[in-house]
ROTI-145404 format. One record per atom (N, C-alpha, C): residue in three letters; residue number from 1; x, y, z; atom name. Coordinates in Angstrom, 1 decimal. Layout:
// residues N
+--------+-----+--------+--------+--------+-------+
! residu ! num !      u !      v !      w ! atome !
+--------+-----+--------+--------+--------+-------+
!    ALA ! NUM !      X !      Y !      Z !    CA !
...
+--------+-----+--------+--------+--------+-------+
***
This chain:
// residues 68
+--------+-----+--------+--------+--------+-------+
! residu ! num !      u !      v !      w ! atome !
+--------+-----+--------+--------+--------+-------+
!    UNK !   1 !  -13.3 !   11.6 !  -21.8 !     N !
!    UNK !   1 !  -12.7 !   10.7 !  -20.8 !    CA !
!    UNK !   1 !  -11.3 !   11.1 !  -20.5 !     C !
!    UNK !   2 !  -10.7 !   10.9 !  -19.1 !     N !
!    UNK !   2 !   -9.3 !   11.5 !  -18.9 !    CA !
!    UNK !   2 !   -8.3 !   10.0 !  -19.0 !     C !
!    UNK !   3 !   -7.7 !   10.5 !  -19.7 !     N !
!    UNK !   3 !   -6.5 !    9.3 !  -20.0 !    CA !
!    UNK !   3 !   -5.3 !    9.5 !  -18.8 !     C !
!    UNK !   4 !   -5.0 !   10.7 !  -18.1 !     N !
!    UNK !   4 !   -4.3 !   10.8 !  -17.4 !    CA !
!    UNK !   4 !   -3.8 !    9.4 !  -16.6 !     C !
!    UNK !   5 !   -2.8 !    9.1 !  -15.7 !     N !
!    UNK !   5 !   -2.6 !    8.2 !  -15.0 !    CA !
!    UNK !   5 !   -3.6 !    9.1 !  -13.6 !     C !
!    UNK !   6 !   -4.2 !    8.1 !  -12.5 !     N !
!    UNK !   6 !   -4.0 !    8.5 !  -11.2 !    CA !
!    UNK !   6 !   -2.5 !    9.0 !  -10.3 !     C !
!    UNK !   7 !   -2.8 !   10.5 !   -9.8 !     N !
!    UNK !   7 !   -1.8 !   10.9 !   -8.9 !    CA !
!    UNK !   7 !   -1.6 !   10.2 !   -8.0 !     C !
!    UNK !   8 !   -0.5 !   10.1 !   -8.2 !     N !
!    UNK !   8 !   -0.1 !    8.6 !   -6.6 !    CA !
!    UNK !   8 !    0.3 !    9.8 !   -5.6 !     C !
!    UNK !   9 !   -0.4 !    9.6 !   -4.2 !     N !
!    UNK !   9 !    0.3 !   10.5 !   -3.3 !    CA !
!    UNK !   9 !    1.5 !   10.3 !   -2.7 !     C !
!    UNK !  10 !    2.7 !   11.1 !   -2.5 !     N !
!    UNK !  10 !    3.7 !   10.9 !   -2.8 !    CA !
!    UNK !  10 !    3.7 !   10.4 !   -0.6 !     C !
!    UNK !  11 !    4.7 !    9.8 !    0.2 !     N !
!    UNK !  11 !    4.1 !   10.2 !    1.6 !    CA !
!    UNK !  11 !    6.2 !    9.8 !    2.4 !     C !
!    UNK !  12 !    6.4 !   10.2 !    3.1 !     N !
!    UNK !  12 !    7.4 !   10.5 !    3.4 !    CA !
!    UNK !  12 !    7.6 !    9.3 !    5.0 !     C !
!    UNK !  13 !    8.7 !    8.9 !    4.7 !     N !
!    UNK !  13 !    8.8 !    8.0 !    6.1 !    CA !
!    UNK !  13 !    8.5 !    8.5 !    7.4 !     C !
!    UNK !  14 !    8.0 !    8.1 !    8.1 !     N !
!    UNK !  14 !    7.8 !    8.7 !    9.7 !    CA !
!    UNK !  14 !    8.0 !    7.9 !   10.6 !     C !
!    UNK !  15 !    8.6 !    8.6 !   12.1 !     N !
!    UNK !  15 !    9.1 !    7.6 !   13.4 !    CA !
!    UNK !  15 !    7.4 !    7.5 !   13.9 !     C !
!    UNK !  16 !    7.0 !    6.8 !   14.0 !     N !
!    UNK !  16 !    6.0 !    5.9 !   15.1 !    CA !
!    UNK !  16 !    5.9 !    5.1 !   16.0 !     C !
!    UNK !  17 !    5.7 !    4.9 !   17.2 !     N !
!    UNK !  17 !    6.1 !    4.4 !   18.0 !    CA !
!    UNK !  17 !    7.8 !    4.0 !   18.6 !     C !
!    UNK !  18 !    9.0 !    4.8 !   17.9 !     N !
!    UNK !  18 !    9.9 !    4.1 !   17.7 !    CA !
!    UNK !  18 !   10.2 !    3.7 !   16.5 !     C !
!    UNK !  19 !    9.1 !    3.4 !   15.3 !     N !
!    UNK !  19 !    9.7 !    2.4 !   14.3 !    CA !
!    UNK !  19 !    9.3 !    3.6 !   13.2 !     C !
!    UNK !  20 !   10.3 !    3.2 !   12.3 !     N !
!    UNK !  20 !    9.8 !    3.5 !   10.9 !    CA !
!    UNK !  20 !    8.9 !    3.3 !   10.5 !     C !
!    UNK !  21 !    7.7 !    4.3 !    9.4 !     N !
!    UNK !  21 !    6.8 !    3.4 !    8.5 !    CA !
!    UNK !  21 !    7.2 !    4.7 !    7.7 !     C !
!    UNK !  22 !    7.2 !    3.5 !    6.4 !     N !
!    UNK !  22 !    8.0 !    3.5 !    5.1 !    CA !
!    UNK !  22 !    6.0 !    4.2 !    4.5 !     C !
!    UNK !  23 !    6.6 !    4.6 !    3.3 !     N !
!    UNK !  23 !    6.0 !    5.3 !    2.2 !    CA !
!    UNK !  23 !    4.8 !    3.9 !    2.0 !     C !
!    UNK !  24 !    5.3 !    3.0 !    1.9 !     N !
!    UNK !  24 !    4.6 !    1.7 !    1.4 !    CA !
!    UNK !  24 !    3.5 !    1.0 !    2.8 !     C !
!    UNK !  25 !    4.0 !    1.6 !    3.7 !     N !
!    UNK !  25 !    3.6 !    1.0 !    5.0 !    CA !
!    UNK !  25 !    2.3 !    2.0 !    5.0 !     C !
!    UNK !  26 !    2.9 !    3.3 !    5.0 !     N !
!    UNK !  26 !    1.7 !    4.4 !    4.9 !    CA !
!    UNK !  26 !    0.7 !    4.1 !    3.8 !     C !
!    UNK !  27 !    0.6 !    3.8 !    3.0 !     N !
!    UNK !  27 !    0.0 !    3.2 !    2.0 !    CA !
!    UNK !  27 !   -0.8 !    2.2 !    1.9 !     C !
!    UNK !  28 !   -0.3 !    1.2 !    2.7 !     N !
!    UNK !  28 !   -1.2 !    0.1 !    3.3 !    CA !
!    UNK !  28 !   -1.9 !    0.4 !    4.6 !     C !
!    UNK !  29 !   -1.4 !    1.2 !    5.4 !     N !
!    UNK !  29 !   -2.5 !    1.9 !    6.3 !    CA !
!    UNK !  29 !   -3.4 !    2.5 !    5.9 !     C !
!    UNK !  30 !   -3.7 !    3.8 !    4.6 !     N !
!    UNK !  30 !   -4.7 !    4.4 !    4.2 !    CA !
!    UNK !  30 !   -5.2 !    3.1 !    3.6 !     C !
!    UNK !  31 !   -4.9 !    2.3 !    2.8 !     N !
!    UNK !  31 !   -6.1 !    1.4 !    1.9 !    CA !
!    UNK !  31 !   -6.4 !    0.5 !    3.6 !     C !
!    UNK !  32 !   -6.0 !    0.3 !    4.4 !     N !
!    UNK !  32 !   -6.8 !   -0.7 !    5.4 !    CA !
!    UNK !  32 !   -7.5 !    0.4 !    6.2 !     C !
!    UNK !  33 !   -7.7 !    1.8 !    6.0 !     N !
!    UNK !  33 !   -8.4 !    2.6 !    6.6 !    CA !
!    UNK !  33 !   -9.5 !    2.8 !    6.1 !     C !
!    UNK !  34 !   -9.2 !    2.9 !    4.4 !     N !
!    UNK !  34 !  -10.8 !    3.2 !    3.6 !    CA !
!    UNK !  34 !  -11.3 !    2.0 !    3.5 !     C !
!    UNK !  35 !  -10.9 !    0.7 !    3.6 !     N !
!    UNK !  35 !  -11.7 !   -0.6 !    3.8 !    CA !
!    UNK !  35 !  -12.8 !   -0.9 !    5.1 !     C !
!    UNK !  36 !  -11.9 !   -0.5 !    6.4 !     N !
!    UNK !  36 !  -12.7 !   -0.6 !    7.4 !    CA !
!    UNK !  36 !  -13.8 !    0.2 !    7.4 !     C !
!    UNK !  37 !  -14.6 !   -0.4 !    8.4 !     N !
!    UNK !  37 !  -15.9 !    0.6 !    9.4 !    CA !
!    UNK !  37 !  -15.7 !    0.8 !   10.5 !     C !
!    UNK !  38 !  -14.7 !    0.7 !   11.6 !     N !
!    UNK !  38 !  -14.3 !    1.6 !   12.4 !    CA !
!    UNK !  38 !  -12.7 !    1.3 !   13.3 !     C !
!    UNK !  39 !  -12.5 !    1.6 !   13.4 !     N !
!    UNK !  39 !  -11.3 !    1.2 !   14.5 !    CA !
!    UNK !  39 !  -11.8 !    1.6 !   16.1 !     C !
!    UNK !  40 !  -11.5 !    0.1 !   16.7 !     N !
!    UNK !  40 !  -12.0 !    0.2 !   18.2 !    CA !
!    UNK !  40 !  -10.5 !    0.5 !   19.1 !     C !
!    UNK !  41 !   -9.0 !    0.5 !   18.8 !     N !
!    UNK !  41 !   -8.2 !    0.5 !   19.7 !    CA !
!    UNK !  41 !   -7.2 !    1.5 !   18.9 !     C !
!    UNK !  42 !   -6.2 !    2.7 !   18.9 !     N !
!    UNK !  42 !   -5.7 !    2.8 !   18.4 !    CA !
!    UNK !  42 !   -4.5 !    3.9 !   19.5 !     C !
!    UNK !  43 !   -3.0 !    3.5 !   19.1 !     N !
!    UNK !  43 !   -2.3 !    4.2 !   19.8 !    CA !
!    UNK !  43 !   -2.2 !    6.1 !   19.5 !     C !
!    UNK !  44 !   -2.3 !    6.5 !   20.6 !     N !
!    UNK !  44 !   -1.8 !    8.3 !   20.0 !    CA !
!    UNK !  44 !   -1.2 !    8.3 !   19.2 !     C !
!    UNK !  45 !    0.2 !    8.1 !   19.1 !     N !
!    UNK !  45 !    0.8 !    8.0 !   18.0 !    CA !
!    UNK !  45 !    0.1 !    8.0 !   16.7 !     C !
!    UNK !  46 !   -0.5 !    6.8 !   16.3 !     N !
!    UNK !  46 !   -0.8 !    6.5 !   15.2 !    CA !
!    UNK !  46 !   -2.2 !    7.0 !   14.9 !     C !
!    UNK !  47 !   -3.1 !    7.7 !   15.8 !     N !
!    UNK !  47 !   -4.0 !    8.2 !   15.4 !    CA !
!    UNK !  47 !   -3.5 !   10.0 !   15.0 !     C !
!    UNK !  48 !   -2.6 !   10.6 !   15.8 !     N !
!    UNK !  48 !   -1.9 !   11.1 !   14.8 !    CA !
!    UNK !  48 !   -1.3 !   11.5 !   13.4 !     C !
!    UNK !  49 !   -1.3 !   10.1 !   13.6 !     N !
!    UNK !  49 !   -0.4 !    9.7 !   11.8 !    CA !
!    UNK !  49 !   -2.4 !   10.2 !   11.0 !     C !
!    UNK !  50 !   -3.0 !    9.3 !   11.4 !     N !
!    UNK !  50 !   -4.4 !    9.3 !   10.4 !    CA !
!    UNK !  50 !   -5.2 !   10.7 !   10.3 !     C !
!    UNK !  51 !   -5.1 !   11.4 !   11.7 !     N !
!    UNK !  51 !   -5.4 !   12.7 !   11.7 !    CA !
!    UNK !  51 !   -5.1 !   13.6 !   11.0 !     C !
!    UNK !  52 !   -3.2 !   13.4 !   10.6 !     N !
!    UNK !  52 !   -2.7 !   14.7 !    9.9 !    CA !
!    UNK !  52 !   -2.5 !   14.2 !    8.0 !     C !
!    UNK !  53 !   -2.9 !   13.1 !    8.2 !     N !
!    UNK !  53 !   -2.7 !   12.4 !    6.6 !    CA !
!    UNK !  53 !   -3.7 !   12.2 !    6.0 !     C !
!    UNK !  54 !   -5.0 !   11.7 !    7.0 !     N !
!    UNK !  54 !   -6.3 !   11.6 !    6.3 !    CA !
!    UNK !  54 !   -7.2 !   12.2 !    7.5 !     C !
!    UNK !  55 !   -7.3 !   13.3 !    7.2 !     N !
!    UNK !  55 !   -8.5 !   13.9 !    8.2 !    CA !
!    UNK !  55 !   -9.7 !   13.3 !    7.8 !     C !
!    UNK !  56 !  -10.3 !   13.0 !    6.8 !     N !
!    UNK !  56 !  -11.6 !   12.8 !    6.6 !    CA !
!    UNK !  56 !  -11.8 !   11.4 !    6.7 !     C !
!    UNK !  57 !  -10.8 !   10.4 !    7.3 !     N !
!    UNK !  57 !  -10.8 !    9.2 !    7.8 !    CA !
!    UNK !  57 !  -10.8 !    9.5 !    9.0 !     C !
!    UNK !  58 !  -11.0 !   10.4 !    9.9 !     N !
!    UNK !  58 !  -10.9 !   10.5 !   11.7 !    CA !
!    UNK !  58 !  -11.7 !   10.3 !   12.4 !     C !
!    UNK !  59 !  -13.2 !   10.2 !   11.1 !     N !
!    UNK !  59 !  -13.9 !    9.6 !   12.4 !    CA !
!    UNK !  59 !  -14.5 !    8.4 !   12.5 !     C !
!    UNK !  60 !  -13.2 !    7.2 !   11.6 !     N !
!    UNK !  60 !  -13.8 !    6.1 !   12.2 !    CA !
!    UNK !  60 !  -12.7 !    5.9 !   13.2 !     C !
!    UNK !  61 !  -12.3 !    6.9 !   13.9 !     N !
!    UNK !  61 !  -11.0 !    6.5 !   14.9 !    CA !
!    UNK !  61 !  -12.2 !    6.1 !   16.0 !     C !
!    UNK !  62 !  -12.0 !    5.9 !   17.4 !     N !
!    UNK !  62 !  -12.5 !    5.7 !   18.3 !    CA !
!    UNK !  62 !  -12.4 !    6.9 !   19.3 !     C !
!    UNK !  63 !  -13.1 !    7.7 !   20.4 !     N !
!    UNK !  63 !  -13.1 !    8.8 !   20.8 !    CA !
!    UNK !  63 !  -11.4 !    8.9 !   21.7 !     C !
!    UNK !  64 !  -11.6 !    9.7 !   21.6 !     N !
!    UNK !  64 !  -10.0 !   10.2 !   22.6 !    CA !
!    UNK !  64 !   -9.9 !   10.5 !   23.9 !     C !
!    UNK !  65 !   -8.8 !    9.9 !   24.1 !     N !
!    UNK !  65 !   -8.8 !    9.7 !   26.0 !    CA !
!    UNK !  65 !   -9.4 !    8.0 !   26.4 !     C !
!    UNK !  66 !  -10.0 !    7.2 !   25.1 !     N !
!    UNK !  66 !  -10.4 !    5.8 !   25.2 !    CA !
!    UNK !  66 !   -9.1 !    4.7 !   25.7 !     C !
!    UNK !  67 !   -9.3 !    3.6 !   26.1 !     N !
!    UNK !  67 !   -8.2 !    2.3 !   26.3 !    CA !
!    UNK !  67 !   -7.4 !    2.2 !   24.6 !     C !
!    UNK !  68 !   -6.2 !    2.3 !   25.6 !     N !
!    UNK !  68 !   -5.2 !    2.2 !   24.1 !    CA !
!    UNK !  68 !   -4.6 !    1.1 !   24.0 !     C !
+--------+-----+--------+--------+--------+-------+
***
């Protein structure tokens, strides 16, 4: 059995739309990503953010070029 702690991924602030999201913000976006079943609306920006942080969450984005 591994006693190890879980690696926390470490994740770095980024400008989004204008605003900051914090380490913690990013963090609550991945856990409200692997909870969902899909996302129907999402800005460039922020599908960005999911594309380059969690690729293997990209395809519950919604197709590209859709109403943002």
């Amino acid at each position: 059995m591994n006693t190890r702690p879980k690696k926390r991924r470490l994740y770095k602030p980024r400008i989004v739309g204008g605003n900051v999201m914090t380490p913690a913000d990013l963090r609550r976006l991945h856990k409200y990503m692997l909870e969902i079943e899909k996302v129907t609306v999402i800005s460039d920006e922020m599908r960005a953010v999911v594309e380059s942080e969690w690729p293997e969450l990209a395809h519950k984005l919604p197709p590209k070029g859709g109403v943002h």
